[in-house]
N, C-alpha and C positions, 0 to 999 in steps of 0.2 A: 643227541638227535637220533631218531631212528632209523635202521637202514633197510633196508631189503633188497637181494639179488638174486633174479629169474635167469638162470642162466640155460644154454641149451633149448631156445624155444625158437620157435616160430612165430614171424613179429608183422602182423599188418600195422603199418604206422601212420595210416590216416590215407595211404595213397598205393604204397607199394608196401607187395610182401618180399620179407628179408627172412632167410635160412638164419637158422644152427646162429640167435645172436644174443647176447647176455642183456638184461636192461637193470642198472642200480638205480634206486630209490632214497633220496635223502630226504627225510624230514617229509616235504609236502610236495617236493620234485623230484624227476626224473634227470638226474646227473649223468647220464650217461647211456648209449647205446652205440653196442659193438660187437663183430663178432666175436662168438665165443671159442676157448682155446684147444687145443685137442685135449690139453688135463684138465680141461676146467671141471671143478669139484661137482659129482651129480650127487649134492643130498637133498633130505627134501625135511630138512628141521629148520627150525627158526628162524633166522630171517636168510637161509638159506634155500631157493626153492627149485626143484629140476623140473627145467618146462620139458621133456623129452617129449613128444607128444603129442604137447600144449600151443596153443596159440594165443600170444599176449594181443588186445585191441585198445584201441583209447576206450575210455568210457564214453556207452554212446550218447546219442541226443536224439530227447525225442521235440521234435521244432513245431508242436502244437498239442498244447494239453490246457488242462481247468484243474489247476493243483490245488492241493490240502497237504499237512503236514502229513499225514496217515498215509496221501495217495504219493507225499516225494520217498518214502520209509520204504513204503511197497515198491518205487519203482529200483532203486537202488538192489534190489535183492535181487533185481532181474540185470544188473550191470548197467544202467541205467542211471548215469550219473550228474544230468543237466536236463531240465525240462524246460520247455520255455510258454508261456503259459497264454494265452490269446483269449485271454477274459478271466479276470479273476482278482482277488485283492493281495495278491504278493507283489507289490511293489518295493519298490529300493527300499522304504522305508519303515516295512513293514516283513523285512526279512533279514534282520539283524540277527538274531540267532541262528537262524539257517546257515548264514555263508561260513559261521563256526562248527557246524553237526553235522559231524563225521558218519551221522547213523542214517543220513537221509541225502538224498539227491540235490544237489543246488537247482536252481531255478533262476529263470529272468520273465518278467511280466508285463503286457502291456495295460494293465489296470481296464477297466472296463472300456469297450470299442463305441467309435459313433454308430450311433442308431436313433432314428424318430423315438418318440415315447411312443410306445407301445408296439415297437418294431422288434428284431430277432433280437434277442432270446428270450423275450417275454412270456411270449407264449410256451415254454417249456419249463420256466423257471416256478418254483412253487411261491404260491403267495405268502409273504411276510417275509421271506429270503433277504429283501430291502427295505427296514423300516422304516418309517416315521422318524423324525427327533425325538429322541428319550423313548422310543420302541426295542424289545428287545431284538437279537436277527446279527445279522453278519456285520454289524458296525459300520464305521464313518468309510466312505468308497466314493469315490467322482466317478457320478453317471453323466458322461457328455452329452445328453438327449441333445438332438439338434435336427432342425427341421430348414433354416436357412444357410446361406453360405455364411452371414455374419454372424451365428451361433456356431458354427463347427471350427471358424478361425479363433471365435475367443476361448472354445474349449482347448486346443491344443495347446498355450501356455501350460494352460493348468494342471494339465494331462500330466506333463512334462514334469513344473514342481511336485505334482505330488507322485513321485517316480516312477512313470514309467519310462519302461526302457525301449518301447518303441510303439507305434502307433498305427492300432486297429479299427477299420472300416468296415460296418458288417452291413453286404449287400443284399438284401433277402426279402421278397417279394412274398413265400410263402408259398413257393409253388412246388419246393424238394421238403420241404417244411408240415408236409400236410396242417399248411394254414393259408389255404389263399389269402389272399388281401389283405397281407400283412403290410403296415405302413414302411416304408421304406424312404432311406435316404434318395434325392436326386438327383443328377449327374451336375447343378451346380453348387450344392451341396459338397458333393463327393470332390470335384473339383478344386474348390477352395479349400476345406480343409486337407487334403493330400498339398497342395501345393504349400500350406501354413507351414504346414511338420516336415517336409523338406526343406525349406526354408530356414527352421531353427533346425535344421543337422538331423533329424530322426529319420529313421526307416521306418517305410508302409508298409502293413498289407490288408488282404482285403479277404475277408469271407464272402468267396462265390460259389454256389452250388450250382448254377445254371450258367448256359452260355450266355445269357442277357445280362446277368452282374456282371462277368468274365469281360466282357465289352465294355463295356462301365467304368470297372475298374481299369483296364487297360487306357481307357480316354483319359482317364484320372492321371494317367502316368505313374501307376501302383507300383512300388518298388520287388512284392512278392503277393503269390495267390495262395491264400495259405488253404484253399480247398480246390478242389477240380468238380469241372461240371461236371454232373450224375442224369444229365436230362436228354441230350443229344448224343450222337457215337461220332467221333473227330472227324471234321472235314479237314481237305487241304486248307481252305481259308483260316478257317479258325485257328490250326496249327501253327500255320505261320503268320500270326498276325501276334498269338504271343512268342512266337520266338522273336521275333523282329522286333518287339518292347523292350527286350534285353531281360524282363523281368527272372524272377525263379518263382518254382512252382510246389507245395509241400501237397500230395495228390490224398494223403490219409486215404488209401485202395481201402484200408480195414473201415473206415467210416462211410464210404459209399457204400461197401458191398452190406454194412448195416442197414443201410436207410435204405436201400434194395431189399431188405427183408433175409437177406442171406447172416444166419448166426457167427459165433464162433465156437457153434457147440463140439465141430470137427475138432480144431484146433484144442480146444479145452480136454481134449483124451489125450494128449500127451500127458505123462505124469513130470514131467520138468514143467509142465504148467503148472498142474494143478493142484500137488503138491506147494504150490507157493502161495495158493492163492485160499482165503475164506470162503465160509460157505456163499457169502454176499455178494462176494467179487465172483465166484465161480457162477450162479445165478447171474449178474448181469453178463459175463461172456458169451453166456448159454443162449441169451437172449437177441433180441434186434432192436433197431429203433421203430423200420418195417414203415417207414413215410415214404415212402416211392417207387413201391412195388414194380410200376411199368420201367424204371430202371434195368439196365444190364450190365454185371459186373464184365463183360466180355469188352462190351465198348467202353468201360472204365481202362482196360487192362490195356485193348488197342490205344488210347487217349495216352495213356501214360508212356506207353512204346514210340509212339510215333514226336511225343514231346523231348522222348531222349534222343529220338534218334537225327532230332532238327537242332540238336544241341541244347536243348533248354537244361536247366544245372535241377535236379531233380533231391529234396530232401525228406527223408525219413519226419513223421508225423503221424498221429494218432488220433486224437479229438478225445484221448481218454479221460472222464468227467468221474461224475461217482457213483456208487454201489449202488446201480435202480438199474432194475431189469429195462424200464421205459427208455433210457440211456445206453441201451446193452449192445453186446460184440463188441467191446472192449473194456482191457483193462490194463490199468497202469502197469509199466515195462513191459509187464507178460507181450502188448499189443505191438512194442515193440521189435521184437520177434517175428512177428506175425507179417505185418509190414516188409517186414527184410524178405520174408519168404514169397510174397506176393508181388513186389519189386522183380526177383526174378520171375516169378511167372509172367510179369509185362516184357521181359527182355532185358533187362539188365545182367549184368556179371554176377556173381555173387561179390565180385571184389567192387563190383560199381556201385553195387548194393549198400557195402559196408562202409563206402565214401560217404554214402549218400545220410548214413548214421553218424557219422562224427567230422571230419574233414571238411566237408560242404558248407554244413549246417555252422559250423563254427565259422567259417570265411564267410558267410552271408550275414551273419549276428554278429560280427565283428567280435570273436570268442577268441582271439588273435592268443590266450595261456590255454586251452584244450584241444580236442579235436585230433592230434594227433599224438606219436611216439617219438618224442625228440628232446634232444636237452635242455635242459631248462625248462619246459615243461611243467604243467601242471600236475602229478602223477592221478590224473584219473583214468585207472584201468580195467581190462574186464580179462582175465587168465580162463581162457574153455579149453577141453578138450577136445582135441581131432583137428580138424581145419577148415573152417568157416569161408576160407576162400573158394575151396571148391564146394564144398558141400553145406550151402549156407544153413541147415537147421545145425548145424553144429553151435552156433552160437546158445542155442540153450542148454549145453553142456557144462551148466559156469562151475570154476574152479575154485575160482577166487575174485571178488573185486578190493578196488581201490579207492577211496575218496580221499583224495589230500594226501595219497601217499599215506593211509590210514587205512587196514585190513579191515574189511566189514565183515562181520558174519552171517553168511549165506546156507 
């Protein structure tokens, strides 16, 4: 069985950071963390490694993506070790070799969200994406189109058998969408089926871009909002109406301030980007989506401050999709990053920040083996230089990552 010991580092562990402490690696876990000795050995061969310097993190998460094998490979390079996908077809059952490969990011899926036919994300998706029977295109997938309450209650079985691991609600009207009049689910619709997939044990959430879904889904009794509105700037009501849901909130700032028309061509001059990235992925970073220009990333940034600051549980998310500039400002793990650094620009810690990447995110997904640095443990790690607590772009200084307690090359 393989070992590895970091000793001499600097250890955010999901929650708090721990001085000068050693962390051993067996096999696919983390056996141990502890402080390190005044002789503990500083080399930095084999599976011996001196974090002097260094700050060990769990591997992050990022709690809203549209994965591919290509986009889990890419994110993994970025420390980027769990993705969890809010439309897309990695299901349980169609990610048997992933939860073995050690070259790419695990993931969890909610298999395609309810929506009317012809409702979000139709209008963005290219034609033929979804064939026909016996058409070529991205294969067999349960599309829950649903227009009544007794169609969204019998999709959620289904949903369920054909594995997803939790269940998405996309609110979308078409108005952050530059597509007015997009068909949309209705709040007895939304109603019924949230309340089905509660019922069978599943966790909701709900794609809302505006504060009219936001509402919506809140009536619904939405267990999480996996976007923040882009269309108003936070009022007192609004704020505390989802804090008082109890719900969480995954704000993707990097996917607002896209569909604001704001790039991420800044960000993409860091060479710890860009460097990682293809010419394709560097072209859609550069780019926006640019659907809701009268947007303001300012009242994004107050929205997400004012939602911490009423206690709402705040997680890292992206909406990173694929190499099309039309899709652009972001990109796999890279947007990661990004996120983290825009979290504190809302007011967060940078340590509240780095909960909000692994710790959080795994206690709301029920990820109860990641997320954090502790024994037993999953060893999904991310080894940077400097200290990401205080000075949060230090997280794209990576070292080293981990999958499974498996050295990826970065």
């Amino acid at each position: 069985m393989a070992s590895t010991t970091i000793s001499n580092v600097r250890v955010f562990d999901g929650e708090h950071t721990l001085q000068n402490q050693t962390v051993m690696i067996e096999g696919t876990a983390i056996v141990s963390v502890r402080p390190s000795s005044a002789d503990e050995a500083c080399t930095a061969t084999g599976d011996a490694i001196d974090g002097n310097g260094k700050t060990l993190l769990p591997g992050l998460i990022d709690a809203h993506t549209h994965s591919s094998l290509d986009a889990l490979r890419l994110a993994l390079q970025f420390g980027v070790t769990t993705e969890l996908e809010m439309g897309g077809v990695l299901t349980a059952q169609k990610r048997a070799d992933i939860e073995t490969n050690d070259d790419v990011a695990d993931v969890r899926s909610s298999g395609f969200g309810l929506t009317p036919p012809g409702g979000h994300p139709f209008e963005i998706i290219p034609e033929g994406t979804f064939p026909g029977e016996g058409e070529p295109g991205f294969g067999e997938i349960l599309m829950p189109l649903s227009t009544t309450p007794e169609e969204a209650v019998a999709f959620i079985p289904e949903l369920i058998a054909s594995g997803s691991d939790y269940i998405k609600f996309l609110i979308e009207d078409g108005t952050a969408a530059n597509a007015p009049g997009l068909p949309m689910l209705d709040q007895a619709t939304l109603n019924a089926g949230v309340a089905e997939a509660q019922r069978l044990g599943m966790l909701t959430l709900a794609h809302t871009l505006t504060v009219g879904a936001t509402r919506m889904a809140l009536e619904a009794e939405i267990d999480g909002l996996a976007h923040l509105f882009v269309d108003q700037a936070p009022t007192p009501e609004i704020i505390d109406l989802i804090a008082s849901a109890g719900v969480f909130v995954v704000p993707c700032i990097v996917l607002n301030s896209s569909i604001i028309g704001v790039t991420g061509a800044e960000f993409a001059t860091d060479t710890r980007v860009s460097s990682k990235l293809d010419p394709h992925w560097l072209a859609t970073l550069r780019s926006s989506f640019n659907h809701y220009p009268a947007g303001s990333v300012v009242d994004v940034l107050a929205t997400v401050r004012a939602l911490h600051d009423a206690g709402v549980p705040i997680l890292v998310g992206t909406d990173a999709s694929a190499p099309d500039p039309s899709l652009g400002g972001l990109a796999h793990g890279a947007s990661v990053h990004h996120e983290l650094q825009m979290l504190v620009r809302a007011g967060l810690s940078p340590v509240e920040a780095l909960a909000a990447a692994t710790s959080v995110s795994a206690k709301h997904f029920g990820l109860t083996d990641r997320g954090r640095i502790a024994q037993g443990l999953r060893a999904d790690l991310l080894l940077v230089d400097g200290d990401p607590t205080s000075a949060i772009s230090d997280t794209l200084n990576i070292a080293a990552v981990w999958r499974r307690g498996s050295q990826v090359r970065v």
